[in-house]
Each structure stands twice: as C-alpha cells, then as structure tokens.
C-alpha positions in Angstrom: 0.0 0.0 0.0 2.6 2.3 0.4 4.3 1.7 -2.5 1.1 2.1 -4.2 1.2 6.0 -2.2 4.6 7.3 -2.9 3.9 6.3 -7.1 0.8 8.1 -6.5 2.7 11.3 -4.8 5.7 10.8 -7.0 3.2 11.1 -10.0 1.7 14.0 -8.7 4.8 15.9 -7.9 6.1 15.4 -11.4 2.6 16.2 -13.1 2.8 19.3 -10.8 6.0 20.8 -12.3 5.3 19.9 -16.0 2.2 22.4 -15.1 3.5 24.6 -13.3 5.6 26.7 -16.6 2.8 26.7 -18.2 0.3 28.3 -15.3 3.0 30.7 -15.1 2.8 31.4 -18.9 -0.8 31.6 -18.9 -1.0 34.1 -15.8 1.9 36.1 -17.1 -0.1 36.5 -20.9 -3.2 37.4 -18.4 -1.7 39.8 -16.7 0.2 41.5 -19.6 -3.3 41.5 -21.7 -4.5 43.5 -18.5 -1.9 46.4 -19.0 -2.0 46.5 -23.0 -5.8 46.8 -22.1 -5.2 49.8 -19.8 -2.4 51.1 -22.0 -4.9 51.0 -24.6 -7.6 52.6 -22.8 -5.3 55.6 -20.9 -3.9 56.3 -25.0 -7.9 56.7 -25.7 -8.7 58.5 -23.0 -6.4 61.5 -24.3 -7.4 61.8 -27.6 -11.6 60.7 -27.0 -12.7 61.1 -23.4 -13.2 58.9 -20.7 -16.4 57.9 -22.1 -15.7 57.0 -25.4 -12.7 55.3 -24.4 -14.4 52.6 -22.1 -16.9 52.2 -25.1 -13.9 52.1 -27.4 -11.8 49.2 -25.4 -15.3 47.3 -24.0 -16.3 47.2 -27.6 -13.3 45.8 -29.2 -12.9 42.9 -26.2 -16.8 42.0 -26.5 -15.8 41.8 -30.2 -12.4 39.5 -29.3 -14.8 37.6 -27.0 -17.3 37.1 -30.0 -14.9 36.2 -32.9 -13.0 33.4 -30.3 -16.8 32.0 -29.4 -17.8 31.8 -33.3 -14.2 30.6 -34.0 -14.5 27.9 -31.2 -18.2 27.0 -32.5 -16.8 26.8 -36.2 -14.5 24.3 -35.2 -16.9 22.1 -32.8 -18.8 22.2 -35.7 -16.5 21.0 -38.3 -15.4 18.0 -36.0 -19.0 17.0 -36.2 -20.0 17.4 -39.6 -22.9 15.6 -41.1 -21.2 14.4 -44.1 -18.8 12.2 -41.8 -19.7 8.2 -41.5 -20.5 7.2 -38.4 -18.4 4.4 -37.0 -20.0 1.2 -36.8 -21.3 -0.3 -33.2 -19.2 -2.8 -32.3 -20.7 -6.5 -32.7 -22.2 -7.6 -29.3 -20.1 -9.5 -27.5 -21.2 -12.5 -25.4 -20.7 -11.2 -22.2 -23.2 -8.2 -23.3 -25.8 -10.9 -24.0 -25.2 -13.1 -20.5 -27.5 -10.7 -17.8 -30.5 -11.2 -19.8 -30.0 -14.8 -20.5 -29.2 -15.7 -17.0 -32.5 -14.0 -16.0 -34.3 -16.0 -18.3 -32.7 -19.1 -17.9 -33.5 -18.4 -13.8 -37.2 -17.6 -14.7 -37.6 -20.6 -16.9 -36.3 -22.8 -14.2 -38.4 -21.5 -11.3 -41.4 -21.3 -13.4 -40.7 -25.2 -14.1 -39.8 -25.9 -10.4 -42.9 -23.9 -9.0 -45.0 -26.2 -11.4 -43.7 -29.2 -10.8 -43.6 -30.1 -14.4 -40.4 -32.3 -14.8 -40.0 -32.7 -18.4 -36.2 -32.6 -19.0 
C-alpha cells in the first residue's frame, strides 16, 4: 500500500511541475493583456474622453470575446460534420448478452420448479 502511495505522490509531484511553466505562462499573458488593455484605454482616454474610451476598449474585447466563441463554434462544428460516417457499433459480445439470458434461464427454471412439471 505504500508503494502504491509514494507512485501516486511521485506522480503527482512530477505532473505538478510539468504544469506549473505553463500556469506561469498563462498568468503572465493574463496579466500582460490586463496592461496593453489599460495602455490601450489611458492612450484613448487623451485623444476621445473617458467615455468614449471605455466604449472604445469594451467594444473591441466583446468583439475579441465574439470572434473566439464563433471561432471555437466553427470548429466544434466542423469536428461533427454531417457528411462524416459514423463508426459502426461494435458487434455484441457474449458477455453483453449473459444478464439477460441468465435471467431468463433463472425464470424458466423457477417457473418449471414452482409447477412441478419435470420434463427434462
């Protein structure tokens, strides 16, 4: 059992620092998004007004937001065309078939038991 423990903690360090670089990328990309945001928006600010600024940066990020959900969509789509065959069911194996012929089996038998009708 404790062998079974230190793989699984041994596992789980190693998993942990493959991950970790890339967390670290994905909060660094956050948190420079954040100030090219605000960069953007303090630039606008000068030249437009506070008002049309936030209007300015909230519409182009709803419209970033937009084009990534109909780019995601496009490609969920695309995975899943129609025109694609659908793979065949896999032949039903015996052991798929046993449940319901034990149960009938069982019923036949107790039915035959119950009735005393013995013709084997």
């Amino acid at each position: 059992m404790r062998d079974v423990e230190s793989n699984v903690l041994g596992g789980a360090h190693k998993a942990f620092w493959q991950l970790l670089p890339a967390l670290s990328g994905y909060l660094i990309g956050l948190v420079g998004f954040g100030f090219l945001t605000a960069s953007a928006f303090l630039a606008l600010r000068t030249s437009l007004g506070a008002g049309w600024a936030t209007l300015a940066v909230g519409g182009a990020l709803m419209l970033l937001a937009v084009g990534l959900l109909v780019l995601t969509k496009t490609r969920q789509v695309k995975s899943v065309s129609p025109d694609a065959k659908e793979p065949a069911a896999p032949p039903e194996t015996e052991a798929s078939n046993a449940a319901p012929m034990f149960a009938f089996t069982a019923a036949f038998v107790l039915a035959r038991y119950l009735t005393n009708d013995s013709r084997d």
